[in-house]
Backbone as CSV, one residue per row, in Angstrom:
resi,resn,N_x,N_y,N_z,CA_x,CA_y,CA_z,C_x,C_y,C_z
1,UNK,12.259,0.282,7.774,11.294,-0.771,7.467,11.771,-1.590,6.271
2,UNK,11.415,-2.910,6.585,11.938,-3.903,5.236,10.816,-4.401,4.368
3,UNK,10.363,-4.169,3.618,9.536,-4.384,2.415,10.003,-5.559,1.311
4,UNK,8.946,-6.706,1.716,9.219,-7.806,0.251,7.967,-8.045,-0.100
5,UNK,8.225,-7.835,-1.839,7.220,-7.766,-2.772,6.805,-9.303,-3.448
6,UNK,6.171,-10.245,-3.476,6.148,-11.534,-4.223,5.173,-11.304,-5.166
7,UNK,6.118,-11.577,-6.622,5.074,-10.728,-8.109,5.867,-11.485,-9.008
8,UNK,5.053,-11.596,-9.871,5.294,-12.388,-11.291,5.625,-11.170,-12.060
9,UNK,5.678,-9.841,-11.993,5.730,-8.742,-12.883,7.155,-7.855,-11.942
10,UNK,8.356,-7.988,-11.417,8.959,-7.383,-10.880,8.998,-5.527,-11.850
11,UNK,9.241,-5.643,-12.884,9.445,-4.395,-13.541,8.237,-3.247,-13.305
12,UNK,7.283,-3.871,-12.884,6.003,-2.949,-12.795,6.302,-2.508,-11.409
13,UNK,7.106,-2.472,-10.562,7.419,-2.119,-9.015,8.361,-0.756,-9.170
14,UNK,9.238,-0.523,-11.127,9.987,0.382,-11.120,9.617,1.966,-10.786
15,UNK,8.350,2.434,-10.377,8.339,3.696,-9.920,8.132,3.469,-8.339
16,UNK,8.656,2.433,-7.340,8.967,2.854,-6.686,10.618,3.405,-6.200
17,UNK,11.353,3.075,-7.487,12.536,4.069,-7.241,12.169,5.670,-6.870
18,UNK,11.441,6.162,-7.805,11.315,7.815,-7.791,10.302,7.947,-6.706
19,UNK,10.350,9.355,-6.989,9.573,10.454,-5.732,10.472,10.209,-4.440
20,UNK,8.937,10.252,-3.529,10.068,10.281,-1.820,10.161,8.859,-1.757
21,UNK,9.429,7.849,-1.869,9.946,6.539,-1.839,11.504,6.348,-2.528
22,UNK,11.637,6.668,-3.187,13.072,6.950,-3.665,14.099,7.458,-3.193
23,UNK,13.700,8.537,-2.087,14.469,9.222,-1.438,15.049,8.292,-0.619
24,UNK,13.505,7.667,0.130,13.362,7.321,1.317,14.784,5.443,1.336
25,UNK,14.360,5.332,0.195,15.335,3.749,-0.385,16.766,4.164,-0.214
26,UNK,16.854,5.561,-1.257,18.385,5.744,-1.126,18.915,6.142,0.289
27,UNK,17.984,7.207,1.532,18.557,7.197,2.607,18.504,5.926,3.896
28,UNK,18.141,4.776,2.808,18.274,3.734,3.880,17.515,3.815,5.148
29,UNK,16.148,4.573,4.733,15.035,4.520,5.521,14.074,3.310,5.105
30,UNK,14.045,3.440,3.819,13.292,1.527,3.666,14.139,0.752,2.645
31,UNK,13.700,-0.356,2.805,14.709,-1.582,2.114,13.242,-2.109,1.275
32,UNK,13.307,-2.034,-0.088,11.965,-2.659,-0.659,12.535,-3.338,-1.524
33,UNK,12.191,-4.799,-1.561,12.646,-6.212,-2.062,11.702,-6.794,-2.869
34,UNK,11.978,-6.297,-4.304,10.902,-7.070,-5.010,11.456,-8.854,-5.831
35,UNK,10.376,-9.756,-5.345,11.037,-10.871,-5.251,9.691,-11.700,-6.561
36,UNK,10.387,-12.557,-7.873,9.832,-13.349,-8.881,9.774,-14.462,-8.720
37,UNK,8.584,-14.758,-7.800,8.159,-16.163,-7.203,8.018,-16.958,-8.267
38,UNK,8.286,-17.035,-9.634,8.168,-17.476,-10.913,9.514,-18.568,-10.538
39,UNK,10.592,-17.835,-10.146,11.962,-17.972,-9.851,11.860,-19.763,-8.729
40,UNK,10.721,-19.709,-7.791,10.428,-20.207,-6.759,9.560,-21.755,-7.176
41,UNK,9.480,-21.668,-8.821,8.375,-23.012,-8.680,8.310,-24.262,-8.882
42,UNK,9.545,-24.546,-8.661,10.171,-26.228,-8.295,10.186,-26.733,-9.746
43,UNK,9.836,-26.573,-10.209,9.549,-26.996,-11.998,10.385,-26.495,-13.160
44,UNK,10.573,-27.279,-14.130,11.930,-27.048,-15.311,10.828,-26.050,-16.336
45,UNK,9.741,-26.039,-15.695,8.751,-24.815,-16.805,8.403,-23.707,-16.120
46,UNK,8.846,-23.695,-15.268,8.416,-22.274,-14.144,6.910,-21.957,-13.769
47,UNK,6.300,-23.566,-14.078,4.888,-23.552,-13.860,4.728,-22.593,-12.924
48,UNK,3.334,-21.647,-12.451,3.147,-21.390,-11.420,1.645,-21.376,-11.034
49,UNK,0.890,-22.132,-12.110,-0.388,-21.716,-11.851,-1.121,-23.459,-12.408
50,UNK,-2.296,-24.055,-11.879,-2.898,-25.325,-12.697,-4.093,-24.855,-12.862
51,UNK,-4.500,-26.365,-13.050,-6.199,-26.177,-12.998,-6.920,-26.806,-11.605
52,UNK,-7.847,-26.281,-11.071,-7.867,-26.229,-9.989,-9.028,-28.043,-9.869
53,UNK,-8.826,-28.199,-8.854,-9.466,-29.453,-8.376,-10.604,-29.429,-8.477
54,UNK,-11.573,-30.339,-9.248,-12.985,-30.169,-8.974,-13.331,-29.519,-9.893
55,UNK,-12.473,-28.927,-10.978,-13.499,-28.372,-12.104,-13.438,-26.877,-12.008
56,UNK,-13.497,-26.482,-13.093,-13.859,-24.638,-12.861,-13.195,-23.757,-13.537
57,UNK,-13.280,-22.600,-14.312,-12.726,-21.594,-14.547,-11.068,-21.581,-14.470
58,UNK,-10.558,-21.276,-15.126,-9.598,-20.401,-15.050,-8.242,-21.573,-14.492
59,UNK,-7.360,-20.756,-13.915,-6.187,-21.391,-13.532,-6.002,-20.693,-12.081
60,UNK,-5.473,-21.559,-11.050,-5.403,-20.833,-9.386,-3.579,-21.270,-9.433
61,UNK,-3.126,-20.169,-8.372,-1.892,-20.271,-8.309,-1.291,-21.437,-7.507
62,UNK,-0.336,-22.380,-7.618,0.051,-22.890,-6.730,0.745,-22.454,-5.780
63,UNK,0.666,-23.766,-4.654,1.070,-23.428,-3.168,2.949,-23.159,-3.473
64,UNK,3.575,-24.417,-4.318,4.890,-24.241,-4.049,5.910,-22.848,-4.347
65,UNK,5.637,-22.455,-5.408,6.295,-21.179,-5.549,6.502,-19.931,-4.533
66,UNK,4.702,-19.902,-3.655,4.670,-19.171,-2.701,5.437,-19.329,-1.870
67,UNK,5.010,-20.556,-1.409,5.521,-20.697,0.090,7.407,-21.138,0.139
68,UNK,7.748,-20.970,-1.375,8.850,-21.338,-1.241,9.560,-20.060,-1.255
69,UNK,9.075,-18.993,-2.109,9.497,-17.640,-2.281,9.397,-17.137,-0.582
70,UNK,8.488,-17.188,0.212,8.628,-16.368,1.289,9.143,-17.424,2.646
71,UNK,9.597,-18.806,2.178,10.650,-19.140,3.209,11.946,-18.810,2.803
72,UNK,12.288,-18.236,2.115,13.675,-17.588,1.424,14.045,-16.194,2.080
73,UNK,13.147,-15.976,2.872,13.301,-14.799,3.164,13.652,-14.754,4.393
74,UNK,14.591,-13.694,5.027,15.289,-12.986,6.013,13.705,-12.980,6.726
75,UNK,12.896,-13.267,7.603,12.270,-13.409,8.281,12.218,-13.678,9.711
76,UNK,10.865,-12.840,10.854,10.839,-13.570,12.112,9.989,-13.449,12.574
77,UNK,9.383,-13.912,13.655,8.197,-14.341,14.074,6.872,-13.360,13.884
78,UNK,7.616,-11.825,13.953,6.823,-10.691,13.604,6.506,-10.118,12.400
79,UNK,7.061,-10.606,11.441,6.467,-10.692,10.283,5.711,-10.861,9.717
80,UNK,4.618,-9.590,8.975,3.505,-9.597,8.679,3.780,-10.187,7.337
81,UNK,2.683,-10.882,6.998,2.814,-11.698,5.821,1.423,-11.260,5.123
82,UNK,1.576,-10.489,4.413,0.182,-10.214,4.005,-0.259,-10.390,2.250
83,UNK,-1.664,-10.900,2.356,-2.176,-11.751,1.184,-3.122,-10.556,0.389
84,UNK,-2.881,-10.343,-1.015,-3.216,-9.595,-1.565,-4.944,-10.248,-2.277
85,UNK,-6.174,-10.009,-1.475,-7.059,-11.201,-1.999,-8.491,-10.078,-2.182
86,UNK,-9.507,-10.710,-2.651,-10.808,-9.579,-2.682,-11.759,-10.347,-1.136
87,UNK,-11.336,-11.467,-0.425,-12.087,-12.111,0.437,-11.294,-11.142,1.950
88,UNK,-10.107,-10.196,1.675,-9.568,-9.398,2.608,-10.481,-8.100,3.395
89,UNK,-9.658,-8.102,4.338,-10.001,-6.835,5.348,-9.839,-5.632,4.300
90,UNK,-10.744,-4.729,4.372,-10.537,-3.436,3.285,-9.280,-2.751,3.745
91,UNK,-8.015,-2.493,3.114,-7.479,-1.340,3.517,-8.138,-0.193,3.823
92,UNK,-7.661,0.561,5.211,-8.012,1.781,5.497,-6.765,2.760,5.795
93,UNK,-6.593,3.907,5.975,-5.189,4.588,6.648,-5.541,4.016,8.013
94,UNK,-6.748,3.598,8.887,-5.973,3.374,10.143,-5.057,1.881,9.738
95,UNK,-5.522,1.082,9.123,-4.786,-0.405,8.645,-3.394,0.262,8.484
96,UNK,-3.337,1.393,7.318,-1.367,1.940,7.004,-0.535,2.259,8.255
97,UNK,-1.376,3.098,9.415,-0.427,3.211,10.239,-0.300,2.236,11.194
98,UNK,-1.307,1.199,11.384,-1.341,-0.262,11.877,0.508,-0.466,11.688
99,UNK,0.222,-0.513,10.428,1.175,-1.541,9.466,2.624,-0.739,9.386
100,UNK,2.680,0.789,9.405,3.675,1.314,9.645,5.000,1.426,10.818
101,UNK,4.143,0.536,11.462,5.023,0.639,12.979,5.500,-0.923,13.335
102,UNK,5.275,-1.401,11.768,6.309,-2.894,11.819,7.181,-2.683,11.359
103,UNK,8.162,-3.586,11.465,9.674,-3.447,10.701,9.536,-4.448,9.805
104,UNK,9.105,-5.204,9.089,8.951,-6.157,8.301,7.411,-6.353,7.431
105,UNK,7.279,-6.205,6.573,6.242,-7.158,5.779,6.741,-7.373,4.470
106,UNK,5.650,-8.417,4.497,5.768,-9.358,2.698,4.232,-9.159,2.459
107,UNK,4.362,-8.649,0.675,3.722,-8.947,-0.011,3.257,-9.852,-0.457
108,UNK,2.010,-10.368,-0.888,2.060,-11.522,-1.929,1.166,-11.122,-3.261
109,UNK,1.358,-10.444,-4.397,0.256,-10.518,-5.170,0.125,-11.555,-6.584
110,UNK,-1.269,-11.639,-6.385,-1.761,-12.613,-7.166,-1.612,-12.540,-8.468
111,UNK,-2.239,-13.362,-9.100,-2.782,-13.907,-10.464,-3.485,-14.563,-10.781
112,UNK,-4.222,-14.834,-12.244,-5.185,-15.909,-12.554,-6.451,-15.851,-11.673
113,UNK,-7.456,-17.093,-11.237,-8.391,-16.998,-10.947,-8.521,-17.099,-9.079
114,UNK,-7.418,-16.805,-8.431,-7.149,-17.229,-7.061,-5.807,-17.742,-6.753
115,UNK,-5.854,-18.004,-5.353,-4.901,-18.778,-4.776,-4.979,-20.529,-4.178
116,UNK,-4.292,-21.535,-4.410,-4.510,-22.582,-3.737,-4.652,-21.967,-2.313
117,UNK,-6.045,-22.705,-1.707,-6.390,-22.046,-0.471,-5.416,-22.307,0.841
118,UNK,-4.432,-23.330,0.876,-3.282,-23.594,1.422,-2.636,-22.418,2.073
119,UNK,-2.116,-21.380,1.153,-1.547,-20.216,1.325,-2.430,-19.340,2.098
120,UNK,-3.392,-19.138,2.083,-4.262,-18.698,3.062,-4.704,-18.938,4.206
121,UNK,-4.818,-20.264,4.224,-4.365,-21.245,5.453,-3.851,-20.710,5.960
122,UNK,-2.839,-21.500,5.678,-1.002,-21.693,6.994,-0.021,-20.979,6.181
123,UNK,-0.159,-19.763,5.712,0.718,-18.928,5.028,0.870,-17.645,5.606
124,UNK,0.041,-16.950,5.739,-0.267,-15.714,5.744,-0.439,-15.250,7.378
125,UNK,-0.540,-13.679,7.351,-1.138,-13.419,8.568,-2.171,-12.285,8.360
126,UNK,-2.225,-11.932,7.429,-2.960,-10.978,7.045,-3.841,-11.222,5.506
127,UNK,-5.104,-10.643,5.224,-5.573,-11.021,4.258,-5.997,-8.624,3.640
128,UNK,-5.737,-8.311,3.014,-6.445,-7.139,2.315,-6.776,-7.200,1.094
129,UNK,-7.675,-5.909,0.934,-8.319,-5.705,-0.399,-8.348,-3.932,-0.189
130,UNK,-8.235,-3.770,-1.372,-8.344,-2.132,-1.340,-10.053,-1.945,-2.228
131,UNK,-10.703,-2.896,-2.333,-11.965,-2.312,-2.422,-12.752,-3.951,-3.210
132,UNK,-13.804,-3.259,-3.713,-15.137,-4.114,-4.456,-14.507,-4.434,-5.720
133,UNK,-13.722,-4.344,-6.342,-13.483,-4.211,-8.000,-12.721,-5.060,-7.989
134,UNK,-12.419,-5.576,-9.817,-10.946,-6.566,-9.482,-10.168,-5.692,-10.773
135,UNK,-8.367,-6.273,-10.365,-7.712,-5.741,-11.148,-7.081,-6.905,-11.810
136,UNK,-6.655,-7.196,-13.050,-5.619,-7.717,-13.381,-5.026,-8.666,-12.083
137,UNK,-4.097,-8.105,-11.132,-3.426,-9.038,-10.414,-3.328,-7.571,-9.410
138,UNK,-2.580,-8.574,-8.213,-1.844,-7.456,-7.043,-0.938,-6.759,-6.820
139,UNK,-0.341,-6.572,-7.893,0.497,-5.132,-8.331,0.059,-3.927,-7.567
140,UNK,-0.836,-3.569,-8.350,-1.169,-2.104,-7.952,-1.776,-1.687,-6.943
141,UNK,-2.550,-2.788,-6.393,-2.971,-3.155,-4.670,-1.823,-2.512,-3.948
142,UNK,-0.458,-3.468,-3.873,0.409,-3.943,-3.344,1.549,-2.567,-3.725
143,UNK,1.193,-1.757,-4.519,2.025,-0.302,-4.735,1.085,0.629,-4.368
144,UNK,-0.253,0.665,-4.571,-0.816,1.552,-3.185,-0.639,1.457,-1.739
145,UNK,-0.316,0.152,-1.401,-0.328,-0.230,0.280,0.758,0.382,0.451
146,UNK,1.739,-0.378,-0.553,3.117,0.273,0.191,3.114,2.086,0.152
147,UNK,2.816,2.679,-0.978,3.135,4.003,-0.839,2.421,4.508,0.576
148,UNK,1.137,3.911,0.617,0.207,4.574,1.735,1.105,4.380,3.288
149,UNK,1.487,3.179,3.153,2.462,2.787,4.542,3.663,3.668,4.777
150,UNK,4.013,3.489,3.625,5.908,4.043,3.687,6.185,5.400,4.332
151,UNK,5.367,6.321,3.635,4.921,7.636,3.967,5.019,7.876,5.705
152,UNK,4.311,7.099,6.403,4.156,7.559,7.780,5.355,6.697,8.404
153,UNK,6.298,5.973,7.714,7.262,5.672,8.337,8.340,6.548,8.927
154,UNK,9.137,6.748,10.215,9.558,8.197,10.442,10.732,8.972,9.475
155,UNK,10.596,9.574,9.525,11.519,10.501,8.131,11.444,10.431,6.884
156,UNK,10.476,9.586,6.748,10.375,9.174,5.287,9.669,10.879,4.291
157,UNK,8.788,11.575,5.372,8.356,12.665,4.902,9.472,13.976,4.977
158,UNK,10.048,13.592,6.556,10.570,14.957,6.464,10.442,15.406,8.163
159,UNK,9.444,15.105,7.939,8.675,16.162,9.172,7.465,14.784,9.695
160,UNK,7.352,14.556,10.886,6.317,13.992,11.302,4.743,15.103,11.070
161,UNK,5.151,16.042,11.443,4.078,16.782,11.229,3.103,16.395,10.084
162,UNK,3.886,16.086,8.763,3.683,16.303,7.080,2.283,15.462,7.344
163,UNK,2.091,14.679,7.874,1.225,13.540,7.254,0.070,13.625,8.255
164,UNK,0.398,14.357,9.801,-1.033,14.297,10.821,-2.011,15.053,10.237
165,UNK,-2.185,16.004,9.453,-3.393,16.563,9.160,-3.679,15.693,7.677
166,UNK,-3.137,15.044,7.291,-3.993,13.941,6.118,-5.304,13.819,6.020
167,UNK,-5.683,14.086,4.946,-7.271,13.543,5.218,-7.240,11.706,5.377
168,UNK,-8.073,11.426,6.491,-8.838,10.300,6.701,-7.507,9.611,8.125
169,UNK,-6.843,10.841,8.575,-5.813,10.544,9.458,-6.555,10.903,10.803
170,UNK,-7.473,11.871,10.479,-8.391,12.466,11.999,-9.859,11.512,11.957
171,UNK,-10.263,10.829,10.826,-11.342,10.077,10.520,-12.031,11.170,9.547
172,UNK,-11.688,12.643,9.054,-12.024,13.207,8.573,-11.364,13.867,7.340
173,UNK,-12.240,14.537,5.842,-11.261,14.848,4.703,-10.768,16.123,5.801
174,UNK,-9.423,16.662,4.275,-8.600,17.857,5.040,-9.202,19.005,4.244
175,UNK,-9.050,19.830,4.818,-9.631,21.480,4.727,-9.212,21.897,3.078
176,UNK,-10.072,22.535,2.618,-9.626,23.077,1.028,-8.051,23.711,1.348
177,UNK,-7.483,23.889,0.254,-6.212,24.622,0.653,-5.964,25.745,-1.166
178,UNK,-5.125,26.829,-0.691,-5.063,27.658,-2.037,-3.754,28.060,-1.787
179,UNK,-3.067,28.616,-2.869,-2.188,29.470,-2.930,-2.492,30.714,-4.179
180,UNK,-1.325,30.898,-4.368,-1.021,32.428,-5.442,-1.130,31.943,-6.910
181,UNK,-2.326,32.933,-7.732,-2.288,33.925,-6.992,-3.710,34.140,-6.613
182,UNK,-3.449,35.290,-5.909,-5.421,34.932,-4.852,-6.558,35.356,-5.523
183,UNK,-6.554,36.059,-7.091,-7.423,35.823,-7.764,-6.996,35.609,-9.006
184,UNK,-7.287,34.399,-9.451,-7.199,33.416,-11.070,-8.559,33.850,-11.480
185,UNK,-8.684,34.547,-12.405,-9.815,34.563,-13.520,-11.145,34.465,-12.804
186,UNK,-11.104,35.982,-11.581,-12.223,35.710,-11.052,-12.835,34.772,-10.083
187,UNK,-11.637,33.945,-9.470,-11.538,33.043,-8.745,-10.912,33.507,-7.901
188,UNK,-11.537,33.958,-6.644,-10.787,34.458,-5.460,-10.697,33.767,-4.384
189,UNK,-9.569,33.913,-3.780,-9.159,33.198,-2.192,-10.135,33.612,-1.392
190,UNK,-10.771,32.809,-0.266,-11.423,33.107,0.721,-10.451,34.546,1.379
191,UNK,-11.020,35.777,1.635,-10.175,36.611,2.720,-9.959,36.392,4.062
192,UNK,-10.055,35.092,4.434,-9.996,34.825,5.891,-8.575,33.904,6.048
193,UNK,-8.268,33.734,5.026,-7.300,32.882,4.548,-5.896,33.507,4.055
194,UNK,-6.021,34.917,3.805,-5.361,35.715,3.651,-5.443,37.510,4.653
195,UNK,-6.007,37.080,5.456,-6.104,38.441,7.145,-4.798,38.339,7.465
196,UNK,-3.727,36.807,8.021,-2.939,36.737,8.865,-3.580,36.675,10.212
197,UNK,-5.007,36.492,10.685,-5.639,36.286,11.985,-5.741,34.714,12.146
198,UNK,-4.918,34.375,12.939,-4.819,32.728,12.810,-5.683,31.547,13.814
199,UNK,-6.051,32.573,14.978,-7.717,32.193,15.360,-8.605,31.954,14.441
200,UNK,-9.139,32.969,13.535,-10.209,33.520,12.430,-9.693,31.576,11.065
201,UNK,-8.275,32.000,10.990,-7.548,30.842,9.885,-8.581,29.302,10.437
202,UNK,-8.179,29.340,11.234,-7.740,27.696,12.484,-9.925,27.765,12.443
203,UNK,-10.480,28.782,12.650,-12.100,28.486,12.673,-12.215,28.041,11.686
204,UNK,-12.140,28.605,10.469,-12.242,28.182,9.057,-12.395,26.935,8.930
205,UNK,-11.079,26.814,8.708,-10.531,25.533,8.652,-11.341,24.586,9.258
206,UNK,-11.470,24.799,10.299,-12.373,23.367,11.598,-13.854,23.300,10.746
207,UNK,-14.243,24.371,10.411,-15.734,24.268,9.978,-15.895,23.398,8.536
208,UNK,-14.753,23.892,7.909,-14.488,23.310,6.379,-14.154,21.935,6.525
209,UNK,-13.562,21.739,7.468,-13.346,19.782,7.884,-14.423,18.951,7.521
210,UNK,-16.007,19.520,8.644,-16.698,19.237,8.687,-18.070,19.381,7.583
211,UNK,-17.483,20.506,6.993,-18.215,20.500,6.123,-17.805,19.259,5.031
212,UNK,-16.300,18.750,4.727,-15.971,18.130,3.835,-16.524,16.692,4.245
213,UNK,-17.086,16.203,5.346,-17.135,14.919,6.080,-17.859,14.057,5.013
């Protein structure tokens, strides 16, 4: 999978070197392209943001930087182009594995008080939000999506297996889980969990799903 990031903050993208995303970069399982649409804004000041038409708050980003940053790009018709906005579809994991079984997307995250609505227009193909709140900008949107995506890309875990019992992968959380040792300070392991009866295990478990719903 090919991953491009469009951010005014490229250095804040540096932990996706480490962990398995890291792995996953160095075995040339994903290609993640973080790109400084700052770089993109036709101007000897690297403007990238005005005051918006009509009066109002704040500063909205302009159209040229965008749309110039993501015609630069190795692109094709299937290319998800997706807009980092609070007027978006909520991310969900079914949206990650939607999104996992493309070979291409672009980021776009924001700044300031919006986007010239242009880019939303005739830019994009996708609009998300990972919830009700606002942050700063689409950084950290845009490094949750990707980690949440990358993950179910194939090998990126390891094992396809790793990721089907996920919570919110069945529409449901995942079962408590314990290890050693099986009693901490009076804190004991369920004994059904430690029989080795893997009927008795597998009931548990199903009931505890539902109990977690």
């Amino acid at each position: 999978m090919k991953i491009d990031i469009l951010t005014l903050f490229p250095n804040m993208f540096d932990s996706l070197n480490h962990s398995i995303l890291g792995k996953a970069k160095d075995n040339k399982l994903l290609d993640i392209n973080i790109v400084d649409y700052r770089k993109f804004s036709g101007n000897k000041h690297n403007q990238v943001d005005d005051y918006p038409f009509g009066g109002g708050q704040g500063m909205v980003l302009k159209p040229e930087p965008i749309f110039n940053a993501v015609e630069s790009l190795d692109k094709t018709d299937k290319t998800r182009i997706i807009l980092l906005c609070p007027q978006g579809e909520r991310f969900s994991q079914k949206k990650a594995e939607e999104l996992s079984e493309e070979e291409h997307l672009i980021f776009i995250c924001g700044h300031y008080e919006g986007y010239d609505e242009r880019i939303r227009e005739f830019l994009v193909t996708d609009e998300l939000s990972i919830g009700d709140f606002i942050l700063t900008g689409g950084e950290f949107a845009a490094m949750t999506m990707v980690d949440s995506i990358a993950r179910l890309v194939p090998d990126v875990l390891g094992k396809e297996e790793s990721h089907k019992d996920d919570s919110f992968s069945t529409g449901l959380l995942e079962y408590p889980q314990y290890t050693r040792p099986k009693d901490y300070k009076g804190m004991i392991v369920p004994d059904v969990l430690t029989s080795g009866h893997h009927k008795n295990i597998e009931t548990y478990r199903k009931k505890k799903v539902y109990e977690e719903r």
